[in-house]
N, C-alpha and C positions, 0 to 999 in steps of 0.2 A: 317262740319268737321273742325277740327283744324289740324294748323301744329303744333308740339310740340313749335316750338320756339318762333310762334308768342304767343302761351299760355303762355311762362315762361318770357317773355319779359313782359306780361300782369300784373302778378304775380312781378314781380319785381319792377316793376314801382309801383305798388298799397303799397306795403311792404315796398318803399323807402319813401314815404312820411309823413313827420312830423305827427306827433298826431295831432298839432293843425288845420292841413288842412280837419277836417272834413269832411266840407262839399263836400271835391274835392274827399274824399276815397266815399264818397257817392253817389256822382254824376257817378265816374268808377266803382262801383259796379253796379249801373244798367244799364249799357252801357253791364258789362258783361253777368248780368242777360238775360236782353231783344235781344242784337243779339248776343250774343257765346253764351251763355247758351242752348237755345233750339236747336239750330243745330246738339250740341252734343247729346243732347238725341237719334237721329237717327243712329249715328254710334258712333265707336271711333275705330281708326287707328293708329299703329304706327307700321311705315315701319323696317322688320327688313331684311338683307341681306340672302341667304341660312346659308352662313358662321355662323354667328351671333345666327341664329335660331337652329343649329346643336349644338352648343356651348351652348347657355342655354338648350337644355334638354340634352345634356351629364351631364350638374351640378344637373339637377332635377331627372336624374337616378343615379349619386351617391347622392345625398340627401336623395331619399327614399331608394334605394335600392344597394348603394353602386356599382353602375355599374352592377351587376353580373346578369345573365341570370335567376338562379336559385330563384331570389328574386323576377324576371316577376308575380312571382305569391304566396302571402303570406296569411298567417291568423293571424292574431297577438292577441299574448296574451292576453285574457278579452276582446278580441272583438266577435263581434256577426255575423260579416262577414269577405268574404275574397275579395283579394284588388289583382288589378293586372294591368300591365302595370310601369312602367316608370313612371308613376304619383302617381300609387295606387291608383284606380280606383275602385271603392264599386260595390259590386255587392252581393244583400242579398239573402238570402237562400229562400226560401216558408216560408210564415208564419210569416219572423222577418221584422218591419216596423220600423226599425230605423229612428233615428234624423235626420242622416247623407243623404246630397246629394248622390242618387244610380246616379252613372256618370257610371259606364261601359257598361251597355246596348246602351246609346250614344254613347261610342267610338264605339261597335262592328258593331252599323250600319253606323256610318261612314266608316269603314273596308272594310263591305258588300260591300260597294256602290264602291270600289276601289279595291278589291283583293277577289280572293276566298277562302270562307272559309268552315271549315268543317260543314257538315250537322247540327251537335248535337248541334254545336251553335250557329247554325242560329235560330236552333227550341225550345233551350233553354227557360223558360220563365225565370224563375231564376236559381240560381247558384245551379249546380248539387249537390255541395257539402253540405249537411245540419250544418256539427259540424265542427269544427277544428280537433280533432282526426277522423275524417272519411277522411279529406280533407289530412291530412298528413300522414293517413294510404294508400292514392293512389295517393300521390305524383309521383309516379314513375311509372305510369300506362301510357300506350300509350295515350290517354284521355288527361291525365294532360303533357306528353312532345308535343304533336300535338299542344297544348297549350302557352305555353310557349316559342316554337320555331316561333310559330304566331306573340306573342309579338317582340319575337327580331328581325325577319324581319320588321315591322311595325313600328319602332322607330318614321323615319320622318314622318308618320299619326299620329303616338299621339302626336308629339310636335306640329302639326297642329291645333290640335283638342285644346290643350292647349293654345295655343297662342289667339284660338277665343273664347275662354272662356273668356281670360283678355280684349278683345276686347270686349265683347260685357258686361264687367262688369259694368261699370262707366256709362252709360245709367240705368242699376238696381240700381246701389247705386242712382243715383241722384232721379228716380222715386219713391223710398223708403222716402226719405224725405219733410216734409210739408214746412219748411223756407227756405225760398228763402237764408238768411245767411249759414244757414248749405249747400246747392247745393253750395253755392261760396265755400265754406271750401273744402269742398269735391273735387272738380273739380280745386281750384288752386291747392293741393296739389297733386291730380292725376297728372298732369303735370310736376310739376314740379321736383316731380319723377323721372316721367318719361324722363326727358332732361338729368337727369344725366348719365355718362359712365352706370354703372350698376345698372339704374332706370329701364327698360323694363326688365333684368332677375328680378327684384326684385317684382314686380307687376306679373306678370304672374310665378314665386313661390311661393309667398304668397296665390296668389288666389288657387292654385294648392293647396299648403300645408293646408292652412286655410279658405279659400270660401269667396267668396264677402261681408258676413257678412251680409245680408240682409232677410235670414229665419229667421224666428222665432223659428222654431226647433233647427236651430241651434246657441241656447243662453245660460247660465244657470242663472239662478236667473234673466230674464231678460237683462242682459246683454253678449252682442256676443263678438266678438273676430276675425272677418273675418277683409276683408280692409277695409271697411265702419269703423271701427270701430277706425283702426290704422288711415287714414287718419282725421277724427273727432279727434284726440287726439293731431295731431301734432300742433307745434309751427309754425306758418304763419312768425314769425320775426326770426325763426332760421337758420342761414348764413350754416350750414352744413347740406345737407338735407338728406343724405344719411345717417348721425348719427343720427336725431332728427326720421327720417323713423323706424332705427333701437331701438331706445330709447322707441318709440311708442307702435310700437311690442313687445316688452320686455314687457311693462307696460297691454296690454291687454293679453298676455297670462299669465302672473301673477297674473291678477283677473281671468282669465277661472281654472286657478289650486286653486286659495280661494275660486271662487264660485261652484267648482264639486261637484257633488252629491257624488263621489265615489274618492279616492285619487289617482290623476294625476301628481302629484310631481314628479315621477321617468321619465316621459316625457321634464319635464321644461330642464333641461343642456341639451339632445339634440336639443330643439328647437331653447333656444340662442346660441348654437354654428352653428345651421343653418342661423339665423341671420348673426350673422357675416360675411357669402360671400358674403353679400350684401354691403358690403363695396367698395366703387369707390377703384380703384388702383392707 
């Protein structure tokens, strides 16, 4: 495992040295390669305080759902499922086998395993609701507030559960790739990220908001839009990383709305203005 700083220390030192030292960026990439490289495959950590941890998912529940209780639990327009939780957590109907990672069945047995829950959704196999008009025709049904008051007592389990998602990302993204240069790419710039003031909310809602980028489902035209994808894009020699992070971002969900099958444009403004709280203060 790495501490973050001896990773951006690692990172910085390799970034500072002249072009013409060749041979020396050579020689520290396989020093990273062969003993930091494989260690992190096993885990990846990065310590955050209760404080710290309450504070990024208050931002990832107004991100998706604007703080409000009532958005615990949504269908959204021209979708094929409905999403609940703080994160907005899929969870598909019988019968629809979407692209999209199904993460709420995960969160509920994480729940299970810490608080009781109601029978029907323990034995649920999928989401009771089949359509969106059926889902918001019983909104209001004992069912759907037993529901949703689950969620809002649950907050600190889902930012749990979130947190080990981004934790246990950057081992997927590195095993997803064949060159050993792409794993350097990837993992300095997971780092180095992550060293900034608001590197760890940024990593752990992105992967929230857009997934590790490492399904093949979820690509269009072959090309993804998760973090694998913003991390592969950035600039190694860029002094602001929190901007070139954000510039990244910007640049893959812009080819996700040129390569949609279906027109995704009316998404784009609010994804970069979700970008933008990633901005260090």
């Amino acid at each position: 495992m790495w501490e973050i700083a001896t990773a951006r220390s690692f990172c910085l030192i390799l970034n500072a040295l002249p072009r013409k030292n060749g041979w020396m960026i050579r020689f520290i990439k396989k020093l990273l390669l062969t003993s930091l490289l494989l260690p992190s495959l096993a885990s990846t950590e990065i310590n955050l305080t209760d404080a710290q941890a309450s504070k990024i998912g208050e931002q990832i529940w107004q991100n998706e759902g604007l703080g409000r209780v009532d958005y615990l639990a949504v269908w959204n327009q021209g979708e094929a499922f409905p999403s609940f939780g703080i994160g907005h957590f899929i969870w598909y109907p019988a019968g629809v086998d979407g692209p999209f990672l199904e993460s709420f069945p995960a969160l509920r047995d994480y729940l299970g395993a810490r608080m009781a829950l109601p029978r029907w959704l323990i034995e649920a196999e999928h989401s009771p609701w089949q359509s969106r008009q059926q889902f918001y025709q019983q909104f209001d049904s004992a069912q759907m507030r037993e529901l949703r008051q689950l969620l809002e007592q649950s907050v600190s389990l889902q930012v749990a559960v979130i947190i080990q998602r981004m934790e246990a990302a950057l081992p997927k993204m590195l095993a997803s790739l064949a060159e050993p240069a792409q794993r350097l790419q990837v993992e300095q710039q997971f780092y180095r990220v992550a060293a900034e003031p608001s590197g760890p909310y940024a990593l752990i809602d992105y992967i929230n908001f857009k997934g590790e980028g490492v399904a093949v489902s979820e690509r269009y035209q072959d090309e993804g839009w998760g973090l694998l994808q913003v991390l592969m894009e950035m600039n190694p020699q860029a002094n602001n990383v929190m901007a070139e992070f954000i510039r990244s971002a910007d640049a893959m969900l812009t080819r996700r709305v040129e390569n949609a099958p279906r027109d995704e444009s009316r998404w784009l403004p609010g994804w970069r203005k979700r970008l933008q709280t990633y901005r260090s203060s």
